[in-house]
C-alpha positions as CSV (number, residue, x, y, z in Angstrom):
1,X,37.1,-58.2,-53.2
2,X,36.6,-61.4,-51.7
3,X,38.6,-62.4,-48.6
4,X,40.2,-65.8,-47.3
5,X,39.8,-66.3,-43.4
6,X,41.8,-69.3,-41.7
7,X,41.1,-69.7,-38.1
8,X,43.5,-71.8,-35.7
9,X,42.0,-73.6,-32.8
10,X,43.1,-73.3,-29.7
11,X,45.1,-76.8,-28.4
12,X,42.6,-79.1,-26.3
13,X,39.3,-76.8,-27.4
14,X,37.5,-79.9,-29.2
15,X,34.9,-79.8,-26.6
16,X,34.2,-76.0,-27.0
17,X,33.9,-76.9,-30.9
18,X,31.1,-79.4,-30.4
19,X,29.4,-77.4,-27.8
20,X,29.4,-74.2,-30.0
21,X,28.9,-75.9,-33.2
22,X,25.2,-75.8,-33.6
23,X,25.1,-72.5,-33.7
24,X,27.5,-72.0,-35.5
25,X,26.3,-73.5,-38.6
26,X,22.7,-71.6,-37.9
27,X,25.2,-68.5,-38.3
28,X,27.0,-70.0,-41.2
29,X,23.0,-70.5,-42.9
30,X,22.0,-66.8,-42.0
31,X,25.1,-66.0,-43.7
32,X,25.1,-67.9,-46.7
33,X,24.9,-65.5,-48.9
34,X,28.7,-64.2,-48.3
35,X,29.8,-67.4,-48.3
36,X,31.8,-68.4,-51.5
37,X,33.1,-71.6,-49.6
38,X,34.1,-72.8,-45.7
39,X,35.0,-75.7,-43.8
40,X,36.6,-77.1,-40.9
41,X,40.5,-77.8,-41.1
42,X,41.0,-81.5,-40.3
43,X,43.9,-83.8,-38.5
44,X,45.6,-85.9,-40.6
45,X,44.7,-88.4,-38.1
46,X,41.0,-89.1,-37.4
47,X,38.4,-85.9,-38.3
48,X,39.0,-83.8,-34.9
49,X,39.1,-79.9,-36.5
50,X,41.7,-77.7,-35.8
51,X,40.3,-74.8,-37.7
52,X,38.9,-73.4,-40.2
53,X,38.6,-71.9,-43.7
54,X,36.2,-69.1,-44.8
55,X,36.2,-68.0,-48.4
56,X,34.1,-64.7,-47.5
57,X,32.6,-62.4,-50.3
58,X,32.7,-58.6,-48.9
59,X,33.7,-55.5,-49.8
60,X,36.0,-54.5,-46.9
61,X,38.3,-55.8,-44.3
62,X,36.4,-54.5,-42.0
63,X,33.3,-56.5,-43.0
64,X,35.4,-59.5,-42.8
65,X,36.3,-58.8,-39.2
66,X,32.9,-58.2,-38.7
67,X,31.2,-61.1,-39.7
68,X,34.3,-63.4,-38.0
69,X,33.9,-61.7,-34.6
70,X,30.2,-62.4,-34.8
71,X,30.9,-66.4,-35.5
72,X,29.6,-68.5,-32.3
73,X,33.3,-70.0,-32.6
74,X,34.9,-66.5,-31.9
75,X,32.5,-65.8,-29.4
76,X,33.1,-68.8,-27.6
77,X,36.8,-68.0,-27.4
78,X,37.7,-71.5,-29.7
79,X,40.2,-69.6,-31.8
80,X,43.9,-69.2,-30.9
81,X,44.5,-66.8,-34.1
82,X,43.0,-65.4,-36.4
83,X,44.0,-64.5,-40.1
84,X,42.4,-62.1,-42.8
85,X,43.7,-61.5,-46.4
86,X,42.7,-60.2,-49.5
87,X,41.6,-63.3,-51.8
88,X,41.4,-63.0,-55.7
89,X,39.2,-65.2,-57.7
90,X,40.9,-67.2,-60.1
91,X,39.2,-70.2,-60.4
92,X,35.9,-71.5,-58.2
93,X,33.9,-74.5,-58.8
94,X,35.4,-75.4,-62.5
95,X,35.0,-71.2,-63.5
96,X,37.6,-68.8,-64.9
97,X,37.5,-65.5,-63.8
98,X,40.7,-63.9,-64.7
C-alpha cells in the first residue's frame, strides 16, 4: 500500500535546504523507482519551500520511515515534523484504480 509523506520545514532552515539539496535529488533519482510523485511545498509568496510531499510506493510503514530517515533533508536535520499515512490510490495521472 502506497504511503503519503508530508514533511514541515523547520522556520529559518532555507539555507540548510539549498545546501542539502543536491543530494537530495541524487537520493530522490536512486530512489525513483518508489516514487509515485514528490515535491517541495511552496509559500504563497515567492517559491521559498517549506516542505515537502512524497507519494511513496512500499509495502510497510516501516519502509516508509526507512527511506525518509535516509533523505539528505532528514539527515541534515531540515525537518521540524514529520508525517506518515497510509495513501490509497484512487486516481494518478488521468488513471482509475478503484
Amino acid at each position: 500500500m502506497p504511503y503519503f509523506i508530508e514533511t514541515f520545514d523547520k522556520p529559518d532552515h532555507q539555507q540548510v535546504r539549498q545546501d542539502n539539496r543536491p543530494a537530495h535529488l541524487a537520493f530522490l533519482e536512486e530512489h525513483k523507482e518508489l516514487l509515485l510523485a514528490c515535491g517541495a511545498k511552496l509559500a504563497d509568496e515567492g517559491d521559498a519551500a517549506t516542505g515537502g510531499v512524497y507519494l511513496l510506493d512500499v509495502e510497510t510503514r516501516a519502509e516508509a520511515e526507512d527511506f525518509i530517515a535516509q533523505d539528505p533533508f532528514t539527515r541534515a536535520d531540515l525537518f521540524a515534523e514529520v508525517k506518515i499515512l497510509r495513501w490509497r490510490k484512487a486516481f494518478l495521472a488521468g488513471q482509475g484504480y478503484l
